[in-house]
N, C-alpha and C positions, 0 to 999 in steps of 0.2 A: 320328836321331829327334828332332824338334822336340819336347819335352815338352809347354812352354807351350800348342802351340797342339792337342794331341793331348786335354788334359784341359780341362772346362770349368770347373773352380775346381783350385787347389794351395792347402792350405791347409798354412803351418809357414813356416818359413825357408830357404831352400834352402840346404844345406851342402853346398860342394866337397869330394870326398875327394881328396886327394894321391893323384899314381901308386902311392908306394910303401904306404896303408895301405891302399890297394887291392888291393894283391900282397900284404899282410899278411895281412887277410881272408881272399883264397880261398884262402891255405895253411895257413889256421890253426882256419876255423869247424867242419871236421870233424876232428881230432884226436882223439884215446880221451879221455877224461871225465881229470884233473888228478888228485893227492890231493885238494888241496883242494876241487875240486870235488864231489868222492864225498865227503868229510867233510861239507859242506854238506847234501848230500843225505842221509845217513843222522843228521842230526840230526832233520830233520824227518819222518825215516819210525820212526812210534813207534806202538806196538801201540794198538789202539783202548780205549776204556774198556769193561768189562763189563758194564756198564751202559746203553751208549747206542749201541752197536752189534753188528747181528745177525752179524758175519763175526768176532766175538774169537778162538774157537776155533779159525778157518781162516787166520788174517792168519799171514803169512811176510815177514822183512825184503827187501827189493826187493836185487835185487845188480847193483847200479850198475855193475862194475866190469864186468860182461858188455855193457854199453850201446855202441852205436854208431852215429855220420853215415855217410850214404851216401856214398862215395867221387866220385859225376860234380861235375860242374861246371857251374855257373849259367849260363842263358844271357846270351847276349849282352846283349840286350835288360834285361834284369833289372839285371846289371853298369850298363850305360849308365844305368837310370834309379835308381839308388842313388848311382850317382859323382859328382851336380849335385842329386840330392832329397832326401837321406839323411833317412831321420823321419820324410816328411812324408805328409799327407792329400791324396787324391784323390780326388776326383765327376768323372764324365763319365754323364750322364745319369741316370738309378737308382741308380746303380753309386759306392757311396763306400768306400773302404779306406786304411789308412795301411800304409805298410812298412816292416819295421824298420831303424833303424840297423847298421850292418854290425858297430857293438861292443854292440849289443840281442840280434842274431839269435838267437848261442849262447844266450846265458843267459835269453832266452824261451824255445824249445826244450826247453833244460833245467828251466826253469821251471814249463813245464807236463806235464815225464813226455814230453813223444812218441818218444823211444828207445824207451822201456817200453809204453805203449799203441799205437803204431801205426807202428810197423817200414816203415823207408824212405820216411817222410815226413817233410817241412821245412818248416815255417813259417815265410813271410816276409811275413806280416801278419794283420792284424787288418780286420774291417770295421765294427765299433763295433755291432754286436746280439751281441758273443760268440764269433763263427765264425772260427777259425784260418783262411787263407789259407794253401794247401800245394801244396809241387810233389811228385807222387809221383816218387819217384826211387830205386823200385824196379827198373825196369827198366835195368839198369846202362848197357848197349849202348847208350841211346840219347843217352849223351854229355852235350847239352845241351839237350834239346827234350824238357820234361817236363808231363804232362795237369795240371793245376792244378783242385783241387778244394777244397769246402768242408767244415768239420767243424766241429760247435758243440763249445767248449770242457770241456762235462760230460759227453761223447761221443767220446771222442778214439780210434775204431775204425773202419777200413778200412769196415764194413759201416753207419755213421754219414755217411761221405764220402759227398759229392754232387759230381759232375763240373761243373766250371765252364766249363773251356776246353780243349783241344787243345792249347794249347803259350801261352805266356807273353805271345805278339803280338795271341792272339786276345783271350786276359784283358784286357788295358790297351785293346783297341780295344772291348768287351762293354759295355754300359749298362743292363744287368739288376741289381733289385738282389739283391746277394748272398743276403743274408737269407732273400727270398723265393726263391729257388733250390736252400737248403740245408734250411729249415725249411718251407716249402709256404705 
């Protein structure tokens, strides 16, 4: 895959990943949540005030410890343009998005709950109005060829998702912008 000449601007620096933190990555970005990382998280998950929200009575501590990554594997495509773009932004027509770092991915993920709100989804980017970039990777079977859809960030629900592409190839070749795709 020629990147350069695939997108019409790259914006960032492009960073080489090494084979081996590449082999790192895909064996390590789905693993069960760390202590520390569920310490993390239950520091910031704290009852609401009585005062300034309607769910105090209903709130329940989130239990991290049940959280999980979908087990498949990134496509190809994805892999190849992470291993020479790592970070960075891309425009091809309407269509601009950045993609995480492969030591971003997890801890965006985590960062924004999508274990908890929206089961078998992965975020591996952003497109700068808000909207997660996700591969649904619910359907386990189908390896590495996942429908890639949108979800704005204060919406983080299967029935909030918007179908972007068919599979990862069609994504990066699409010049729609995201935004208006996902929000109308």
């Amino acid at each position: 895959m020629d990147v350069e000449k695939l997108f019409d601007e790259i914006d960032g620096k492009p960073q080489e990943l090494t084979e081996d933190n590449l082999i790192k990555f895909q064996n390590e970005w789905n693993l069960p949540l760390s202590d520390v990382e569920i310490d993390d998280l239950k520091k910031n998950d704290i009852k609401p005030s009585y005062w300034t929200d309607k769910t105090y009575g209903e709130w329940k501590p989130k239990k991290f410890e049940d959280w999980t990554f979908p087990k498949g594997n990134f496509p190809k495509e994805f892999i190849e343009l992470i291993k020479g773009y790592s970070g960075c932004c891309f425009i091809k027509g309407e269509r601009e998005f950045s993609i995480f770092a492969p030591n971003e991915l997890r801890k965006m993920n985590i960062a924004y709950e999508l274990p908890e709100y929206i089961d078998g989804a992965v975020s591996f980017g952003l497109d700068g109005s808000g909207n997660h970039i996700i591969f649904d990777m619910r359907p386990e079977d189908k390896d590495t060829e996942y429908k890639i859809y949108g979800v704005h960030s204060s919406y983080l629900e299967w029935e909030g998702a918007k179908l972007i592409a068919n599979d990862f190839r069609e994504f990066i070749n699409g010049t729609e912008n995201i935004d208006e795709l996902v929000n109308g």
